[in-house]
C-alpha positions in Angstrom: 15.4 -5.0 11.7 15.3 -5.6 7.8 14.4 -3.0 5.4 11.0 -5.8 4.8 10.1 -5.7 8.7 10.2 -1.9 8.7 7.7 -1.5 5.7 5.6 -4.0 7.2 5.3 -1.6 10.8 5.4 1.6 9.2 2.1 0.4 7.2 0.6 -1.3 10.0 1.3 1.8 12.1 -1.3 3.7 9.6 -4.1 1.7 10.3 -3.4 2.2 14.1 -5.2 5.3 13.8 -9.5 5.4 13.9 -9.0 7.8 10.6 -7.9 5.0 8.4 -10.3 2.8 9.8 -13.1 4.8 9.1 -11.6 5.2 5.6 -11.1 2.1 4.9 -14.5 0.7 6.1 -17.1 4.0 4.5 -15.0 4.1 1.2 -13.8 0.4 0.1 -16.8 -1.6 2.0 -19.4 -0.8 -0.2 -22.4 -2.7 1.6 -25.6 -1.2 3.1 -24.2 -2.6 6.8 -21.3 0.5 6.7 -23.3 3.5 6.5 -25.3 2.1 9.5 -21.8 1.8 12.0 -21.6 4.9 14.2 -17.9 5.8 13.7 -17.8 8.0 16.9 -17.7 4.4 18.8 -14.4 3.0 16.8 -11.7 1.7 19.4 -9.0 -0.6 19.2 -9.2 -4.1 20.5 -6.0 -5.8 22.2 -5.1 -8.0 19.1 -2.4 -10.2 21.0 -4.1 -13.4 21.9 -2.7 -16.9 23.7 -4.1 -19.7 21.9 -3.8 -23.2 24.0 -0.6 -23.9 22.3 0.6 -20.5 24.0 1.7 -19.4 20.3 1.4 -15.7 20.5 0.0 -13.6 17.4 1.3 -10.2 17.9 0.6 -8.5 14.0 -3.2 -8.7 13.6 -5.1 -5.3 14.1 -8.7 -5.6 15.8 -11.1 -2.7 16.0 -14.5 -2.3 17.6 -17.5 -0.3 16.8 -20.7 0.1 17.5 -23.8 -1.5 14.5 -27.2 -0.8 15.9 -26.4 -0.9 19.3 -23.9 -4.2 19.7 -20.5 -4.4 19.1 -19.3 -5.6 15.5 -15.5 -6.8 15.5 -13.4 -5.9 12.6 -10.7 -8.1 11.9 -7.5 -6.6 10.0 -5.2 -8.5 8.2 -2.7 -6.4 6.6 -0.8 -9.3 3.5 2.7 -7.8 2.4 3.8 -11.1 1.0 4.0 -11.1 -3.3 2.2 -14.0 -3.4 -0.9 -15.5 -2.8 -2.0 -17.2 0.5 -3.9 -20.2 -0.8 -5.1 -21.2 2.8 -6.2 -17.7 4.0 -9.9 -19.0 4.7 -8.8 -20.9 7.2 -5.9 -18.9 8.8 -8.4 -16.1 9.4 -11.0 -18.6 10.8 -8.4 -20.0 12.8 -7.7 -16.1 14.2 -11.4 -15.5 14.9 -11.8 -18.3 16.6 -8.6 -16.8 18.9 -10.7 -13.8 19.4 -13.7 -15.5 20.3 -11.5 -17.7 23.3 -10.4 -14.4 24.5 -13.0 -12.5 24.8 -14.4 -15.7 26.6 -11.4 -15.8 28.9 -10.6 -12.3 30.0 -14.9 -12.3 30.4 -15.7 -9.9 27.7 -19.0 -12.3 27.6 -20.6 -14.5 29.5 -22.5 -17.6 28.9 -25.6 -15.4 29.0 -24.6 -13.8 25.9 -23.8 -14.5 22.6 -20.8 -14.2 20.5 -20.1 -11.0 19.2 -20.2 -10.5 14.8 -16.6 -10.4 13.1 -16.2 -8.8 10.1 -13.0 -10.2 8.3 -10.7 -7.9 6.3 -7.7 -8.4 4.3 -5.6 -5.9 3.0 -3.4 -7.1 0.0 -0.4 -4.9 -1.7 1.2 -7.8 -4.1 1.4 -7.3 -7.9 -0.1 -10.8 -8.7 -4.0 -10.8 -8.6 -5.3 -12.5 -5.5 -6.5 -15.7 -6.6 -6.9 -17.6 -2.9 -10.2 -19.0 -2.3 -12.2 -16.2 0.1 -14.8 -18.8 1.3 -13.7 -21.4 3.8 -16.3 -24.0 2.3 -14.0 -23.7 -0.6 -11.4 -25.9 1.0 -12.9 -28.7 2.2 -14.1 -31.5 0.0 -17.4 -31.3 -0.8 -20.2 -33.7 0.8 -22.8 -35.9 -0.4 -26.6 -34.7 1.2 -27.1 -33.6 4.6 -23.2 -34.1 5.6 -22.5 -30.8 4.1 -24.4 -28.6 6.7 -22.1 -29.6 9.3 -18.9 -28.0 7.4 -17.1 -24.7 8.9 -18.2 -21.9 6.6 -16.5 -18.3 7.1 -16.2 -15.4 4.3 -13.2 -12.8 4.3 -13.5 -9.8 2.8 -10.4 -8.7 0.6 -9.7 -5.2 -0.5 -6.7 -5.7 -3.1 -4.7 -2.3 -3.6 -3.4 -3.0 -6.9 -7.0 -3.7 -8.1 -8.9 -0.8 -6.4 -7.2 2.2 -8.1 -9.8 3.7 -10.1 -12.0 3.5 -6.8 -9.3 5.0 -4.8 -9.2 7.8 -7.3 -13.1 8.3 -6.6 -12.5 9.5 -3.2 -10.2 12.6 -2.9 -11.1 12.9 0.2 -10.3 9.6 1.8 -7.0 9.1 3.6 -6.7 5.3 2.5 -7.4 6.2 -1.0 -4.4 8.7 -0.9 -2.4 5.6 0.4 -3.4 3.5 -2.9 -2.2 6.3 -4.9 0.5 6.6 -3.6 1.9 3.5 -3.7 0.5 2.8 -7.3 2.7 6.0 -8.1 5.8 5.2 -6.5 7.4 7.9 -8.6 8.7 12.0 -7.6 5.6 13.8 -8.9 2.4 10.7 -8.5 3.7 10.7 -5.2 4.4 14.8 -4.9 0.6 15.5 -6.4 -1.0 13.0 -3.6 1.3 14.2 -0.5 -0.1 17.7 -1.2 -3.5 16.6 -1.1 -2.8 14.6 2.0 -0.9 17.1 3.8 -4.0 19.7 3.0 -6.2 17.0 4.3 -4.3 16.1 7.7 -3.7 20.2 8.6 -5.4 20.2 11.7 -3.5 19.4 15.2 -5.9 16.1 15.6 -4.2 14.8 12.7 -0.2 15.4 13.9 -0.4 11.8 14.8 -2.1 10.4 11.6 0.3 12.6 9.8 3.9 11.9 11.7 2.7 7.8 10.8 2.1 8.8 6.6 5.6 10.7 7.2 7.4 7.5 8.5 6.0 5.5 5.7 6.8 7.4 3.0 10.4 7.8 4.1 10.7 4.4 5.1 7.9 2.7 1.9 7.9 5.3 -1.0 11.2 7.6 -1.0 13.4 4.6 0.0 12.2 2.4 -2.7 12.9 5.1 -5.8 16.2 6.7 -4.3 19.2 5.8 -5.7 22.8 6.2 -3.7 23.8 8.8 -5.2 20.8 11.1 -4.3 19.8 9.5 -0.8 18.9 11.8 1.6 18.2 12.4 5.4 14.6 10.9 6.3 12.0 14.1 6.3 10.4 15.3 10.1 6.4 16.0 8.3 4.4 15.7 5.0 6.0 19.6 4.2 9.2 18.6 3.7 8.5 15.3 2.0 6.5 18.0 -0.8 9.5 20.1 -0.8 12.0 17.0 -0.9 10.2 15.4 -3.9 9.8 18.9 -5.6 13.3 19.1 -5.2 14.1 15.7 -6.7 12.1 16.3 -9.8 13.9 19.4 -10.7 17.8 18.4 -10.0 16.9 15.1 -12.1 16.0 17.2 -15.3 19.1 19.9 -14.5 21.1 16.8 -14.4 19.6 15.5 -17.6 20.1 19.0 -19.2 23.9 18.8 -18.3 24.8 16.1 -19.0 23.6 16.6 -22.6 25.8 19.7 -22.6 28.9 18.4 -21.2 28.8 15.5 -23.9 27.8 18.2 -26.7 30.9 20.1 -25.8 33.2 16.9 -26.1 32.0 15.3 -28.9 30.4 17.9 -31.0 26.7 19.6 -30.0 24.2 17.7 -31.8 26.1 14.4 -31.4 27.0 14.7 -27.8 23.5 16.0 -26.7 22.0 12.9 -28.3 24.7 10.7 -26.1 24.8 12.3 -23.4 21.0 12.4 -22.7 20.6 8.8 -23.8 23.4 7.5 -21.7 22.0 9.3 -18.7 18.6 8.3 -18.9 20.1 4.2 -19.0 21.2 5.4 -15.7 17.9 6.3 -14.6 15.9 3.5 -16.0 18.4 1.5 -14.0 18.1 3.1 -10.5 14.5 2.8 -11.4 13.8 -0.6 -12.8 17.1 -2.5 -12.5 18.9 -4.1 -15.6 17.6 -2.9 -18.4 16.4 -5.9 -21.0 17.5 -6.3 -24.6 14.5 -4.2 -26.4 14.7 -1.7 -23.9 18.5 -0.8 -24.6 17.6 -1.6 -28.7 15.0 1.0 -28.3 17.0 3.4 -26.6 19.9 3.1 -28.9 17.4 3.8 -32.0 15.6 6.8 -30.2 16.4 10.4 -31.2 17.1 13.3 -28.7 13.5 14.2 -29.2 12.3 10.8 -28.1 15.0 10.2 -25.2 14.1 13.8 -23.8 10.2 12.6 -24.1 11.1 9.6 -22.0 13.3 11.5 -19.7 9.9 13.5 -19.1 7.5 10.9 -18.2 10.3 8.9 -16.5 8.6 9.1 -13.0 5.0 9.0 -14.2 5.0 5.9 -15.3 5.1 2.5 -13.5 7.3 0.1 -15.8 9.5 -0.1 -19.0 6.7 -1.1 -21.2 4.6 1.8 -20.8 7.2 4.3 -20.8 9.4 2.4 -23.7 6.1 1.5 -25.8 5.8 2.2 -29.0 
């Protein structure tokens, strides 16, 4: 399995458990509806369904739970592609409609009763802002009159990680939120200050399963993505160890740095070889980090002093690109 395939079902192993469910719906679904669900009542749904065509989709995530009494279907759509799914609408009409046949066929409901509500969700982790049309009605031509009522109409919700931040940082509390934090992070100590709030939060023994899934996603999602080969280490067994690892990390990086200041100093003369040294080895770092470095950001570095390179070695994995580390 590709390194893509195993981000893609470490994350979607997350939202497996009722927890992140109940997260995601009372902290980024800001709608009266929400605080009336009775979260006690959240169960998975069998999301493998047989359309006509017998083409299997094996990769949605249904839940259940109970609104007022009746059952209200949430549908999950977890989006990992960088790019924008223009026809989105209609895919998720197309998977609710799926649902619907199934429930139909295995004789979830009968004739005698009506269809159950759907709530639609997507879950979106590219860098580009979503710009797809959320409204099927937006993709079919529009009507003169009275033709128009007898279009499809369907509304997904979206909740777009990169865009929901500041929200995320609202709620310290809120396993989902420490997710987007993460991941907007990506770096030794973002990452480090939000695994000890997790690990705090996911203490008790009816969390060992919730927290085993954020273990296998930040080995397999976070630490894989900023390790380098020289420092790649053995995947980490529970959210303890991935605190220690990461405090580890941040501290041999800087004794590194420190080093290999010194060991230039001593060949080339102190003041000289410190200002060498440090800036060499923090091109090293930018590039395990960000790949090639681009023309301004080696001019930059070749004009910054040791008290500017060791500024920038310092904020190295706060920051989440060359522009606002290398900013002037």
């Amino acid at each position: 399995m590709n390194d893509h395939n195993e981000q893609d079902k470490a994350l979607r192993n997350l939202f497996n458990h009722p927890w992140m469910v109940r997260d995601l719906l009372s902290g980024f679904v800001q709608e009266d509806w929400v605080r009336k669900l009775d979260f006690s009542t959240l169960e998975k749904v069998n999301g493998h369904y047989v359309s006509d065509a017998l083409r299997e989709r094996v990769d949605d995530l249904v839940w259940r739970v109970r609104h007022r009494g009746q059952w209200l279907y949430i549908y999950l759509l977890l989006e990992f592609q960088s790019r924008n799914d223009h026809w989105m609408a209609l895919r998720m009409a197309v998977y609710i409609g799926l649902l619907y046949q199934d429930l139909i066929k295995t004789e979830k409901i009968s004739t005698r009763d009506q269809l159950p509500p759907v709530f639609p969700l997507v879950i979106y982790n590219g860098l580009p802002r979503w710009r797809a049309p959320r409204q099927l009605a937006e993709l079919v031509s529009q009507l003169p009159g009275a033709l128009q009522r007898y279009q499809p109409s369907l509304r997904y919700f979206l909740l777009d990680e990169n865009r929901s931040t500041d929200r995320a940082r609202q709620l310290p509390e809120n396993n989902v939120a420490s997710l987007i934090e993460i991941e907007e992070g990506a770096s030794p100590q973002a990452v480090r200050n939000a695994v000890t709030r997790l690990r705090k939060r996911l203490s008790g023994p009816e969390h060992d399963s919730l927290q085993r899934a954020f273990t296998v996603w930040l080995n397999r999602v976070i630490l894989k993505h900023n390790e380098s080969p020289a420092d790649a280490v053995p995947e980490t067994e529970n959210l303890q160890e991935v605190e220690s690892m990461l405090a580890h990390r941040i501290e041999q990086w800087k004794e590194d740095f420190r080093k290999a200041g010194m060991q230039e100093g001593r060949e080339e003369g102190l003041e000289q070889g410190l200002e060498k040294g440090q800036a060499l080895l923090l091109r090293r770092l930018l590039g395990n980090r960000f790949g090639p470095l681009p023309a301004w950001a080696s001019e930059r570095l070749d004009q910054a002093s040791v008290e500017q390179v060791n500024q920038w070695a310092e904020r190295l994995f706060e920051v989440q690109n060359l522009e606002e580390l290398l900013a002037p």
